[in-house]
C-alpha positions as CSV (number, residue, x, y, z in Angstrom):
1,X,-80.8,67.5,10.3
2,X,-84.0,69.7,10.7
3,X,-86.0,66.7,9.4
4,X,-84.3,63.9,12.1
5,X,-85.0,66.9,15.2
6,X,-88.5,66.9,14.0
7,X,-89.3,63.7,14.1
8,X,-87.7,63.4,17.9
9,X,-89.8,66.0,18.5
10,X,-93.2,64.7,17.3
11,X,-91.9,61.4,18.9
12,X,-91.0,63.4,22.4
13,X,-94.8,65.1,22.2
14,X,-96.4,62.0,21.6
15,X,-94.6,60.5,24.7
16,X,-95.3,63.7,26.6
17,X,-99.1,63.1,26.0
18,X,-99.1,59.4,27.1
19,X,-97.1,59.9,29.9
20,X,-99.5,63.2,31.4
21,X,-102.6,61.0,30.9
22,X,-101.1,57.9,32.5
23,X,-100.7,58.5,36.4
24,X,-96.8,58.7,36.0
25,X,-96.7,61.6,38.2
26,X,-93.5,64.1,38.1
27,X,-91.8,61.5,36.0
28,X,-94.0,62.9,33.1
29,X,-92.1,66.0,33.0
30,X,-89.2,64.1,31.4
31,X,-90.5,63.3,28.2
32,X,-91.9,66.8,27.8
33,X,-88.4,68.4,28.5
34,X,-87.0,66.5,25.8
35,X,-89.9,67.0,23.9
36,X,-89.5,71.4,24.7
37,X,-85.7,70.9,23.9
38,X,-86.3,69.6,20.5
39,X,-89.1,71.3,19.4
40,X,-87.1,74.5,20.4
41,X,-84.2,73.3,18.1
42,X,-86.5,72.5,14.9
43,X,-88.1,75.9,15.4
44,X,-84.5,77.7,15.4
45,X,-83.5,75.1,12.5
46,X,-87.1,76.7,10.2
47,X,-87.9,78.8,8.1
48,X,-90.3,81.3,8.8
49,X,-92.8,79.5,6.6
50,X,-92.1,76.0,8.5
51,X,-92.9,76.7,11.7
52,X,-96.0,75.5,11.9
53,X,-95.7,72.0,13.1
54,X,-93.1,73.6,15.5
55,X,-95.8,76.0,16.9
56,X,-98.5,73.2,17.5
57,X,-95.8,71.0,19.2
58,X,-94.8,73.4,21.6
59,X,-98.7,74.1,22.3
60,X,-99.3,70.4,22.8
61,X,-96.0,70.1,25.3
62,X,-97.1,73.0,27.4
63,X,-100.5,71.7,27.6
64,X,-98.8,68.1,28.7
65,X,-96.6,70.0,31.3
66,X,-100.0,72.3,32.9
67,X,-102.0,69.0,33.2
68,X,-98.7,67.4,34.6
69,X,-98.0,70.1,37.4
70,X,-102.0,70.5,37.8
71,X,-102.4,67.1,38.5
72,X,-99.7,66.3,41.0
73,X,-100.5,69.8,42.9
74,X,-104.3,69.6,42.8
75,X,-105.5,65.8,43.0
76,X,-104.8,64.3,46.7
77,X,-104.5,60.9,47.4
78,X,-106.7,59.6,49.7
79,X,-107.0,56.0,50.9
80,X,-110.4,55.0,52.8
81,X,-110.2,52.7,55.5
82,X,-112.6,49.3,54.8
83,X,-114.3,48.8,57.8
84,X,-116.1,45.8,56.7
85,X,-112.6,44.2,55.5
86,X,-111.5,45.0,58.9
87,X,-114.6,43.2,60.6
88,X,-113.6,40.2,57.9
89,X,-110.2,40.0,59.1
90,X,-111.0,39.7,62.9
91,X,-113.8,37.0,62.3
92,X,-111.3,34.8,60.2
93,X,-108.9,35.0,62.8
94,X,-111.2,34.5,65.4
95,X,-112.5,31.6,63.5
96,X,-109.2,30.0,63.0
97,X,-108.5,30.1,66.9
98,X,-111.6,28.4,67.5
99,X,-111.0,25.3,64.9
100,X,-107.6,25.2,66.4
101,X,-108.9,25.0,70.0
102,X,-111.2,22.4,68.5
103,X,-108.3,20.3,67.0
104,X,-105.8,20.8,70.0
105,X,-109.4,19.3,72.1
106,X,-109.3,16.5,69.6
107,X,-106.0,15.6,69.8
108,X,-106.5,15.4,74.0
């Protein structure tokens, strides 16, 4: 039993760490609640002498969860406005009246 809550654990943490460096957001924080809930549960489950692994997990999952909650409070998004996209837009469309004022002429 100890062995099969350790391994969801490690498998949890892992997760935890993918999902913090991804930009996930908040939904990070799932994986490393499941990941806190079993590592707790090993650590109750060892002995004093296996609690190692169970000590570095729990390091590694509140590390996870402090970049988590650092990066969704700290980094604003920001979107720039292209103004040479904008300038783009307005001469195609510009254009595209003209070459249908040219084919409605035609057509006359």
């Amino acid at each position: 039993m100890r062995k099969t809550i350790l391994i969801l654990a490690v498998i949890f943490t892992i997760l935890s760490v993918v999902f913090s460096v991804l930009p996930f957001d908040t939904l990070a924080l799932a994986p490393i609640g499941l990941a806190l809930v079993f590592i707790f549960i090993a650590f109750r489950k060892s002995s004093a002498e296996q609690r190692k692994i169970t000590k570095i997990l729990f390091i590694i999952a509140y590390i996870s969860a402090v970049v988590v909650i650092g990066k969704t409070f700290l980094i604003k998004d920001k979107v720039a406005i292209d103004n040479q996209f904008e300038q783009q837009k307005k001469d195609a469309k510009q254009e595209a009246k003209k070459e249908l004022e040219d084919l409605e002429n035609d057509l006359k």
